[in-house]
N, C-alpha and C positions, 0 to 999 in steps of 0.2 A: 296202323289204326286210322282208319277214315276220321277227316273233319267235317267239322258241320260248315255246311256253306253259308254262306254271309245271307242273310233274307230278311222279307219284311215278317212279321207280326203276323198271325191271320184273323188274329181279334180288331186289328187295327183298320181302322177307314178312313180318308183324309175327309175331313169337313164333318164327320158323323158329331151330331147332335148340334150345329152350329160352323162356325167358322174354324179352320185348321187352326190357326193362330190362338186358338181359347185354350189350346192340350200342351203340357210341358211333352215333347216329342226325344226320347231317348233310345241314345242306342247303347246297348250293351256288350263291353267287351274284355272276356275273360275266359282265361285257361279252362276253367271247371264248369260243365255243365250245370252242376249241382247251384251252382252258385248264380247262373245267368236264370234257372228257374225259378229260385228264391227269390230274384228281383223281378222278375216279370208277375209270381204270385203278388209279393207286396203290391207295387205298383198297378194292379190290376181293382185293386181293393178303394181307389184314390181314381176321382170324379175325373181330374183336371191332366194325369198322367200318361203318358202312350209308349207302350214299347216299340219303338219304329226298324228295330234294324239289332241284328246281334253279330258276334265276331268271335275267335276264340284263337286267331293269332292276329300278329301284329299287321300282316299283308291285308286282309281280312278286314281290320277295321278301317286301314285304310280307303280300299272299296268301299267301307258301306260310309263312311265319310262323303267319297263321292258321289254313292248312289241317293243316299236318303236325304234329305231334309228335316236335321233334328237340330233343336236347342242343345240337349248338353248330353256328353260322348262321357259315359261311367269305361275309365279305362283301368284293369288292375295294373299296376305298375313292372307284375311279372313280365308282362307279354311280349319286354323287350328287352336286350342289355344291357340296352342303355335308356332307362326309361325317361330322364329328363330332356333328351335329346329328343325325344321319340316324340313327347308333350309338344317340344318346338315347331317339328316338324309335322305335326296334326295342324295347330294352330295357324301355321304358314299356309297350308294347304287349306283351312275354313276360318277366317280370323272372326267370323261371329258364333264362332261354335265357345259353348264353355265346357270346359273339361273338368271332369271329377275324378284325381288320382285314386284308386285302392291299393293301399298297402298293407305288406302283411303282417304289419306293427309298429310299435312307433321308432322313429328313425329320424335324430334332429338332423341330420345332411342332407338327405334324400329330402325331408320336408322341406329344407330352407332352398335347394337349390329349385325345384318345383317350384315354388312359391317364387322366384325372380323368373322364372320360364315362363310366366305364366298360365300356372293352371290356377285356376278357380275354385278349386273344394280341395281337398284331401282328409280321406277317411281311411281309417282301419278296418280289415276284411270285418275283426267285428261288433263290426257299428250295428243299433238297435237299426229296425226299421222305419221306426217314427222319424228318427234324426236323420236317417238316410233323405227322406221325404220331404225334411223341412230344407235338407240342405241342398235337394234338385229347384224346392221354389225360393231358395235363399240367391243360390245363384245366379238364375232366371231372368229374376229382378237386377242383377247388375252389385250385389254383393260378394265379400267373399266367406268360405266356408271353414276353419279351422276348429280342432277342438281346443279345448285347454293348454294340455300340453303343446299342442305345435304352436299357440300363440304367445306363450309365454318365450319359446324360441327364438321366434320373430322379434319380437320385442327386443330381447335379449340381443340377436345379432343386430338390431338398429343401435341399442345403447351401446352399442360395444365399438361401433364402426362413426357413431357419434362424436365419441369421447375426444377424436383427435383432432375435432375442430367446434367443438363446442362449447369451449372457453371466449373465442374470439370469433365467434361466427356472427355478421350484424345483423340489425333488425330488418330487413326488408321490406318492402309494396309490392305484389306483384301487377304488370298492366291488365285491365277486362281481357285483352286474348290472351295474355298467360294465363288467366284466373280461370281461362273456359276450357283450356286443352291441360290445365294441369286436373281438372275438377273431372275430366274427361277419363286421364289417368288412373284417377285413387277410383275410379269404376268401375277397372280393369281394361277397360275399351284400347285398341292396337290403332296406329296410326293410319292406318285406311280410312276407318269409320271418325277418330278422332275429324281429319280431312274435312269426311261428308258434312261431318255434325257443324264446324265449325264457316265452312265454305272455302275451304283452298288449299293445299295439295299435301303430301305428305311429307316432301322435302323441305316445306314451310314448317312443317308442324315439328320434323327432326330437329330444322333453325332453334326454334322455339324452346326446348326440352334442355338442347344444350344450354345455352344464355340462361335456364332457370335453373338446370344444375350448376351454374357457377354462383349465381344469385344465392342458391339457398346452401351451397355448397356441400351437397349430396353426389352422390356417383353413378347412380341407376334410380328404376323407375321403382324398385321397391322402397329405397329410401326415398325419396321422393315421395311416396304416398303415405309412407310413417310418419314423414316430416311435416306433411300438410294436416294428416289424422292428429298427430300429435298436437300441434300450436295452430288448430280450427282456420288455416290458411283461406279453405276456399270452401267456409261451412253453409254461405249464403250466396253460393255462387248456384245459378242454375245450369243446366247442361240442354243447350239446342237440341227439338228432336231432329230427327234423318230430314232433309228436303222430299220435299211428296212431286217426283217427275213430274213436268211440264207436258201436256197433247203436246203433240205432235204438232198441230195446227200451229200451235202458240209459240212453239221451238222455232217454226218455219218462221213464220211473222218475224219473230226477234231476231231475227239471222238475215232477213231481207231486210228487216229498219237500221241495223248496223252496216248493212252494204252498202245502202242508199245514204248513210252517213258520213260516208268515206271510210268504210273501215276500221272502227273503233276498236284498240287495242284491249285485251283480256286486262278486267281487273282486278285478277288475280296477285298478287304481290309475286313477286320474285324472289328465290332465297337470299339474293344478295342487298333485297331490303330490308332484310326481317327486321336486323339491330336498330334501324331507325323506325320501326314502326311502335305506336301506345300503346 
């Protein structure tokens, strides 16, 4: 049986009615035809949505990972056999991509272990349309997407994973750059971008993560962001946007005033400062 090849949209046009950046840009990837049409009708019905790219195996979406330029990757969770690995290794591969699992019901392991791999949505094959919609521009935005059930889960494996040090766990501070790369965290944002957002590298930012898992003494980034959701850690914390590259001109400049300096060293921090830095 022929598969369909991975392509763009032919309803789609970058920039059409405004700036590319105004369209949630998705690509669609799933076994059943029937089901890749049903989203592109929906999503066709909705001002701000674009089906940019489809896929119906897992090689497949790969490619269109590489090829397109979309916000978030609707992937079903069939399409691998190992589909939480599979979420990893998308993510590795576009760490600003969000991904929205489909599964073909509800499933507390499959959800909770997705949920620490970072994916961003997880739905059931089926979900109404409307709440599909809300939970492309819920994402989007830098939220995450659960229903009832899977959040009651969640929860559930935090309290549970809690309980054996939450007798004796202290009160805590954490420092303004913990409070911006943890706040960065509960986002969902991956240490690259965490990096950009903050201004210095990602092996800083690993420094950092570890010393607040022992601080709040959590074990991963999902507890860590339950821990902070939970006791309002870093409710007033803002989160830098991306730096907006420097001309070229301006780059030169600042690279000839540093030479003409005697060569001022990056001030970047070090991993081996992180412990003594505020």
């Amino acid at each position: 049986m022929a598969t369909t090849p991975v392509g763009a949209e032919d309803n789609f046009v970058a920039g059409e009615g405004g700036a590319q950046g105004q369209f949630v840009r998705v690509i669609v990837a799933d076994t059943q035809a029937i089901f890749r049409a049903g989203l592109r009708k929906i999503f066709a019905l909705e001002d701000d949505i674009r089906v940019v790219g489809q896929a119906e195996t897992f090689g497949q979406t790969q490619s269109a990972v590489a090829k397109f330029s979309a916000d978030v990757l609707i992937f079903e969770s069939a399409l691998a056999p190992n589909p939480v690995e599979s979420v990893s290794e998308l993510l590795r591969q576009n760490p600003r991509l969000k991904v929205v699992v489909v599964t073909p019901g509800p499933d507390e392991e499959l959800t909770l272990e997705l949920f620490r791999r970072g994916a961003h949505g997880i739905v059931s094959r089926e979900v109404e349309p409307e709440l599909m919609v809300d939970c492309l521009r819920k994402v989007v935005a830098g939220e995450s997407w659960l229903d009832s059930q899977a959040t009651h889960w969640v929860l559930e494996a935090y309290r549970n994973q809690n309980t054996r040090s939450s007798g004796s766990r202290p009160k805590v501070q954490l420092t303004p750059k913990e409070s911006l790369i943890v706040s960065c965290v509960t986002q969902g944002m991956k240490n690259k971008e965490i990096a950009l957002r903050v201004g210095t590298t990602e092996q800083v930012v690993k420094n950092y993560l570890r010393k607040v898992y022992d601080k709040l003494g959590v074990a991963d980034r999902l507890e860590l962001a339950l821990y902070c959701l939970n006791h309002h850690v870093v409710d007033n914390t803002k989160v830098p946007p991306l730096p907006t590259p420097a001309p070229s001109g301006t780059a030169s400049a600042a690279a000839a005033g540093a030479s003409s300096a005697g060569g001022a060293t990056s001030s970047i921090p070090s991993p081996a400062g992180v412990s003594s830095e505020n």
